[in-house]
C-alpha positions in Angstrom: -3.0 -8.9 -40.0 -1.7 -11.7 -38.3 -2.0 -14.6 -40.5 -0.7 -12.7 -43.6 2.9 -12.9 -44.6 3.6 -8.9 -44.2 7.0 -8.8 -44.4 9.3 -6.6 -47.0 10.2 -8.3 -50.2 13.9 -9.9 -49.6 15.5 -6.9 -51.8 13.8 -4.1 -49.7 16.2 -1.9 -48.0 14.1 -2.0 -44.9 15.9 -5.8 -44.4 19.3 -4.2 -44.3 18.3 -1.7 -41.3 19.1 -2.4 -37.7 16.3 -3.0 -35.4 16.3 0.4 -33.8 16.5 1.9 -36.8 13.2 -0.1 -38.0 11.3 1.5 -35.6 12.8 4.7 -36.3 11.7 5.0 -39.7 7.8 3.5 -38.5 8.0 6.5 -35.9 8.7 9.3 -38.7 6.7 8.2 -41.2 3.6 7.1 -38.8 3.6 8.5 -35.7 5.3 12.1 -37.0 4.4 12.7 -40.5 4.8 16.8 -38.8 8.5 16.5 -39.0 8.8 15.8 -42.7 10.5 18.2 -44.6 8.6 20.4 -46.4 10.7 19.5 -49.7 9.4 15.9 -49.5 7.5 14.8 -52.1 4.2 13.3 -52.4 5.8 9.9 -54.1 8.8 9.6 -51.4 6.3 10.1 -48.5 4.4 7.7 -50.0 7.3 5.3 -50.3 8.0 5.8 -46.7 4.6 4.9 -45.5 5.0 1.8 -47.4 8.1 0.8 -46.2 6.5 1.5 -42.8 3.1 -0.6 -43.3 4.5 -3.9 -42.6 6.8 -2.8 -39.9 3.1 -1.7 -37.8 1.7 -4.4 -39.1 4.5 -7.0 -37.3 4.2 -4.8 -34.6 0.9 -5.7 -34.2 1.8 -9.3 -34.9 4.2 -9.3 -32.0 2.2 -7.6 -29.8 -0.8 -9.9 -30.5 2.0 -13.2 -29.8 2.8 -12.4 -26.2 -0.4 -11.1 -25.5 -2.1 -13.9 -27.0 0.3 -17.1 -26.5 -0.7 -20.1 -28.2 -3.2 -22.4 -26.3 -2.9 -25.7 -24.6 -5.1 -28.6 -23.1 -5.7 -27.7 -19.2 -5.6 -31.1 -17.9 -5.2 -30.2 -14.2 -9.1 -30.8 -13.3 -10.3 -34.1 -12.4 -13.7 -33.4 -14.6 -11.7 -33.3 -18.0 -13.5 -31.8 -21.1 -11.4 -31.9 -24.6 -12.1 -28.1 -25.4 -10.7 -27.1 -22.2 -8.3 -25.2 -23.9 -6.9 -22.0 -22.1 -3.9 -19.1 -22.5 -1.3 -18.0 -20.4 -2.8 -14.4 -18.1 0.0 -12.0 -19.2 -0.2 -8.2 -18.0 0.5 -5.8 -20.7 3.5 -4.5 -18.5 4.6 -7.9 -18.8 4.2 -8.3 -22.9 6.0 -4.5 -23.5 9.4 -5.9 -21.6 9.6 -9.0 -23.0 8.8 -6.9 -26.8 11.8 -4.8 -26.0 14.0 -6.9 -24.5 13.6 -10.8 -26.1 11.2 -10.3 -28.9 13.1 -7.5 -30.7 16.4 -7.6 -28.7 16.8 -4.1 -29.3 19.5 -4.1 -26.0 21.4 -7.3 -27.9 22.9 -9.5 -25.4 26.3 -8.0 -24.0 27.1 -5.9 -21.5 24.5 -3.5 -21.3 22.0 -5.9 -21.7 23.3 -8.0 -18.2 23.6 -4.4 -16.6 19.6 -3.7 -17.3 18.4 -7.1 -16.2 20.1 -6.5 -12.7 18.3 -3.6 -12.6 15.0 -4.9 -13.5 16.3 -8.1 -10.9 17.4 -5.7 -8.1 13.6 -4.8 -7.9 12.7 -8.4 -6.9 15.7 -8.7 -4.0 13.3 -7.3 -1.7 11.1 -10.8 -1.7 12.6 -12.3 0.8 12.7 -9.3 3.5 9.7 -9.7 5.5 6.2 -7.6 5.1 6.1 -6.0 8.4 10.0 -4.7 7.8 8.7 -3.2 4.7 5.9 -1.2 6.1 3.3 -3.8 3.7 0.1 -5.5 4.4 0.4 -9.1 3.5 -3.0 -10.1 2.3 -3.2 -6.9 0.1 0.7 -7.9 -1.4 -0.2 -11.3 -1.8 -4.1 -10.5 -3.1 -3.0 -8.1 -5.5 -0.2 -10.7 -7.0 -3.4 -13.0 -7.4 -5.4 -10.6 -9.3 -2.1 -9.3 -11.3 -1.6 -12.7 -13.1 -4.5 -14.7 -12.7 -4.5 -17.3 -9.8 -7.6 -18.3 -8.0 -9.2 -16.3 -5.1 -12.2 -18.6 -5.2 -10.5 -21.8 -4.7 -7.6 -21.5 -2.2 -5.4 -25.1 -1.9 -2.6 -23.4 -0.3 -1.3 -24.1 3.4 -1.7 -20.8 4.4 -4.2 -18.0 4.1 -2.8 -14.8 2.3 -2.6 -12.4 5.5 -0.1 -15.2 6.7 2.4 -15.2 4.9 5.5 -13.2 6.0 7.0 -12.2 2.6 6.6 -12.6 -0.7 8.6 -15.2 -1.9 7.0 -17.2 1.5 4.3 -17.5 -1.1 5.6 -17.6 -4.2 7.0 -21.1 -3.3 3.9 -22.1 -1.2 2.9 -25.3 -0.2 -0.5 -26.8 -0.7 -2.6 -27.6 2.1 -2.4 -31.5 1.4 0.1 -32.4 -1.1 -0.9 -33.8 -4.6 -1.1 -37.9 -5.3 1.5 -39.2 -7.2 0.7 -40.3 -10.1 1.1 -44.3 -11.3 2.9 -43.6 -14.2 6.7 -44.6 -14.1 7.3 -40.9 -14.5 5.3 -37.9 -13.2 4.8 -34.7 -14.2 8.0 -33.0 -11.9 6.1 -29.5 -11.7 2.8 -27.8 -13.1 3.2 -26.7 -16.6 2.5 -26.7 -19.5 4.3 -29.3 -21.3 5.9 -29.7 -25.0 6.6 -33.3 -25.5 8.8 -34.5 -28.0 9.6 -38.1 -28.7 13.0 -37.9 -28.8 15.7 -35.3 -27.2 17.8 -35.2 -30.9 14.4 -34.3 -32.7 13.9 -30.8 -30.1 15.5 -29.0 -32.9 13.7 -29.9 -35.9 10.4 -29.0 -34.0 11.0 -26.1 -32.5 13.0 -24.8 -35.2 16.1 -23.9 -33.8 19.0 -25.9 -34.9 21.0 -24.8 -31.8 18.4 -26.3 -29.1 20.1 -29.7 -28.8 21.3 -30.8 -25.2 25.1 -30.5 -26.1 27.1 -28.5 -23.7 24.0 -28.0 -21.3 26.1 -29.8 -18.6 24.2 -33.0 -18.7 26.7 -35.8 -18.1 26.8 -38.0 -20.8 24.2 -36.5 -22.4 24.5 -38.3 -25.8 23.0 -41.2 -23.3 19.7 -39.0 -23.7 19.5 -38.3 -27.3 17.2 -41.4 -28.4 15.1 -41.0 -25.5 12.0 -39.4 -25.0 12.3 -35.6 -23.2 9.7 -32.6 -22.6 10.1 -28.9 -21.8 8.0 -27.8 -19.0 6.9 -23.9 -18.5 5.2 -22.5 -15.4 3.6 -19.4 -15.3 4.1 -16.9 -12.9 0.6 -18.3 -11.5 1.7 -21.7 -11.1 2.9 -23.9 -8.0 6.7 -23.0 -8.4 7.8 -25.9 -6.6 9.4 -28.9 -8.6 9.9 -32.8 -7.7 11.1 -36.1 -8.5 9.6 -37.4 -11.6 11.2 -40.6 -10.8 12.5 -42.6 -7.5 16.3 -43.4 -7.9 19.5 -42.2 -6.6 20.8 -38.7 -7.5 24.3 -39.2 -9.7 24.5 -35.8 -10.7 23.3 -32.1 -9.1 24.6 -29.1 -10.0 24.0 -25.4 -10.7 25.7 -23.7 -14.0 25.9 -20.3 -14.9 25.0 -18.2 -11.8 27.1 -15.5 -12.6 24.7 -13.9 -15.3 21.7 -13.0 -15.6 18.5 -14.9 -17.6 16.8 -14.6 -20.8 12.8 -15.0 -20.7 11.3 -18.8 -20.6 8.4 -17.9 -22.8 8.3 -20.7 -24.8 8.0 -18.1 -28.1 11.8 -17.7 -27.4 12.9 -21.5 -28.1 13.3 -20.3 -32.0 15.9 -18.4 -31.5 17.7 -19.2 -28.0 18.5 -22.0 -26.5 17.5 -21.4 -22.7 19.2 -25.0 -21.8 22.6 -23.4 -22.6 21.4 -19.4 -21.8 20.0 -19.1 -18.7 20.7 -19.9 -15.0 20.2 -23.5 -14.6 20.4 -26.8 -12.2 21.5 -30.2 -13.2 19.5 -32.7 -11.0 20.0 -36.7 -12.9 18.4 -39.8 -11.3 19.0 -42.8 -11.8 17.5 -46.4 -11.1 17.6 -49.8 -12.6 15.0 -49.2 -15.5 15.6 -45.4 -16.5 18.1 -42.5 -16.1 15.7 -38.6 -15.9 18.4 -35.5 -16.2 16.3 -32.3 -15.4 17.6 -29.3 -16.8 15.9 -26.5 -14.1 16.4 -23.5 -15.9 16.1 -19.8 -14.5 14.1 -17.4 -16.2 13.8 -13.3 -16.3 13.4 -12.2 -12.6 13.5 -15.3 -11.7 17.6 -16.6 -11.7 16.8 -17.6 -8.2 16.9 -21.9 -8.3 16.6 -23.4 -4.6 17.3 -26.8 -4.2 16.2 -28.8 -1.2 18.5 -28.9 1.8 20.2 -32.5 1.6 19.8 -32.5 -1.9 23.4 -34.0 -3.5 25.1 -36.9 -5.6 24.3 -40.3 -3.8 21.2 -39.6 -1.5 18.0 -41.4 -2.5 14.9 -39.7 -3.9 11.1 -41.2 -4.1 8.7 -40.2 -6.5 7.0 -37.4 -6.1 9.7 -35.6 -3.5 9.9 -32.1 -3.4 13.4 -31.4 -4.8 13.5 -27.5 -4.5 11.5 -24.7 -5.8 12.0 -20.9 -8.3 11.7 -17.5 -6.0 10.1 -14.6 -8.5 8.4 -15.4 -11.4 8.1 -17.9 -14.1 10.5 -20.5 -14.9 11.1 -23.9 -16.9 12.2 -27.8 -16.6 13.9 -29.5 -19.1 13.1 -33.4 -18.7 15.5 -36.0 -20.9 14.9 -39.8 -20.6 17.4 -42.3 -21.3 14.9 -44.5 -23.0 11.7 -44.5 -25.0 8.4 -42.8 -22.9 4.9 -43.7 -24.0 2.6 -41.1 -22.7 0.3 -41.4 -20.2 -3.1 -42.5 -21.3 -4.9 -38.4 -20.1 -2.3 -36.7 -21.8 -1.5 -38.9 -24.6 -6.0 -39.4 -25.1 -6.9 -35.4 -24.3 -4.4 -33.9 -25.5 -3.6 -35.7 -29.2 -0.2 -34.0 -29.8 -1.3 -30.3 -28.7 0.3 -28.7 -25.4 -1.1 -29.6 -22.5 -0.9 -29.0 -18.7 -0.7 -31.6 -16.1 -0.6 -30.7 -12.0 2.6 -31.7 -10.1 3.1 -35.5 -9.4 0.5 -36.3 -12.2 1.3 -39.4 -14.5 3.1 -38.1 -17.7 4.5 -41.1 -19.1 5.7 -45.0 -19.2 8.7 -47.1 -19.8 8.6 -48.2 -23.7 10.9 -51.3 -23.4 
């Protein structure tokens, strides 16, 4: 079903109905073909399961989307093999909110909607209040995280073991037990993720499809400085290292945060047609600058997430190496925006494994090199 075009014709009055009362309609005539009037007849009940076919049809679809995210180039093992190609671990908890919520926006975006999500966020304010305070065992908390959405029990590079770590957002911005090389590469991969490269910032529209994700109004000084140049959208799973550094060494002109005083729409990158998370969401403004190249990186909150931690001393004028931790995400996944002032080749791994798909690189890894 999913690779058939199953929606109504254009003139079908199933286009004019509101998204709740889509739904509606699929529950009567699907789910509860009991409460049809008796007086109904054979040829309008059968017009109402056809009107109702494609709706459980793109339900499916949908369902089958998040579920089943599209597939990128793992390139964070040192023994690369080009079919390495893997999926995002989503719960199904996980894939029913983000249906209701992002995918079908059946709470819209106002008022109610920012009053649900701090319910949903008021869930996760415990985090930072230690285990033993809360009654918890930390190696089951911090076991049962690993099993809920797929990171390693087998391998374990992180500097502490999971009974000690005193709450929960302790280790959701863990450390590793020796920190990762830095890459060669003029500019590094500033987190792991999954990365969508584009070759210049003013083409982000035309590929993702969305004429309003352009870098106007994100809060990026000068940001028409960034249009030509090359830029990337980063996006970490919940089961990724949630720390992010310095894709560049330079001095920090610019670092902000925007937007704190509402509450985030989901990262997923399915969302980029139709929302702009560089203007949406919670974010950070972090630019560095050096004699070759200027890297603004947009850090952008997600869903549960809306908690961006920058590194004490972090601020305009200080000096940054490549490779510095600059801060790290508490709860859940999360996304980088990274715009270059000039043209970025990639690196030869990404740019000779992954041939234009997706691919994910480890923090600090070489992802690209100075054109001209």
């Amino acid at each position: 079903l999913a690779g058939l075009d199953l929606l109504p014709p254009s003139n079908s009055p199933l286009l004019s109905c509101s998204a709740t009362s889509k739904y509606f309609i699929l529950g009567v005539g699907v789910g509860s073909s009991s409460l049809l009037p008796r007086a109904m007849s054979t040829k309008s009940a059968a017009a109402l399961a056809f009107l109702a076919t494609p709706i459980l049809a793109k339900i499916v679809q949908d369902v089958n989307l998040l579920l089943y995210p599209p597939s990128y180039i793992d390139l964070t093992s040192r023994q690369i093999n080009r079919q390495l190609r893997r999926r995002e671990h989503r719960p199904f908890s996980d894939v029913l909110l983000h249906l209701v919520l992002f995918r079908w926006r059946l709470l819209g975006d106002g008022r109610f909607f920012q009053s649900w999500l701090a319910r949903v966020n008021r869930n996760f304010l415990t985090w930072d209040e230690p285990f033993a305070e809360r009654g918890l065992d930390p190696e089951v908390e911090v076991v049962s995280f690993c099993k809920k959405w797929g990171v390693p029990l087998d391998t374990w590079p992180w500097s502490k073991e999971p009974r000690e770590y005193t709450t929960m957002n302790e280790w959701f911005c863990r450390s590793f037990k020796d920190e990762p090389p830095v890459g060669e590469a003029d500019v590094v991969s500033p987190a792991t993720a999954v990365v969508t490269w584009f070759e210049t910032a003013s083409a982000m529209p035309r590929v993702l499809k969305n004429d309003s994700f352009d870098i106007s109004d994100v809060g990026v000084p000068n940001h028409t400085t960034y249009l030509g140049g090359s830029a990337a959208i980063l996006y970490l799973a919940p089961a990724d290292y949630h720390c992010y550094h310095a894709p560049v060494s330079g001095f920090v002109t610019c670092c902000c945060l925007l937007d704190q005083d509402k509450y985030s729409f989901t990262v997923k990158p399915y969302i980029f047609q139709t929302v702009n998370i560089l203007k949406r969401n919670r974010r950070a403004i972090v630019v560095i600058e050096n004699d070759r190249i200027s890297i603004a990186l947009v850090i952008v909150g997600g869903v549960t997430v809306d908690s961006i931690r920058l590194e004490e001393g972090l601020k305009e004028g200080v000096r940054v190496e490549k490779g510095q931790r600059l801060g790290c995400f508490a709860r859940g996944g999360s996304s980088l925006a990274l715009l270059s002032s000039t043209k970025l080749s990639l690196a030869p791994l990404p740019q000779n494994e992954a041939r234009g798909s997706d691919f994910k690189l480890p923090v600090n890894a070489s992802l690209a090199n100075i054109t001209n």
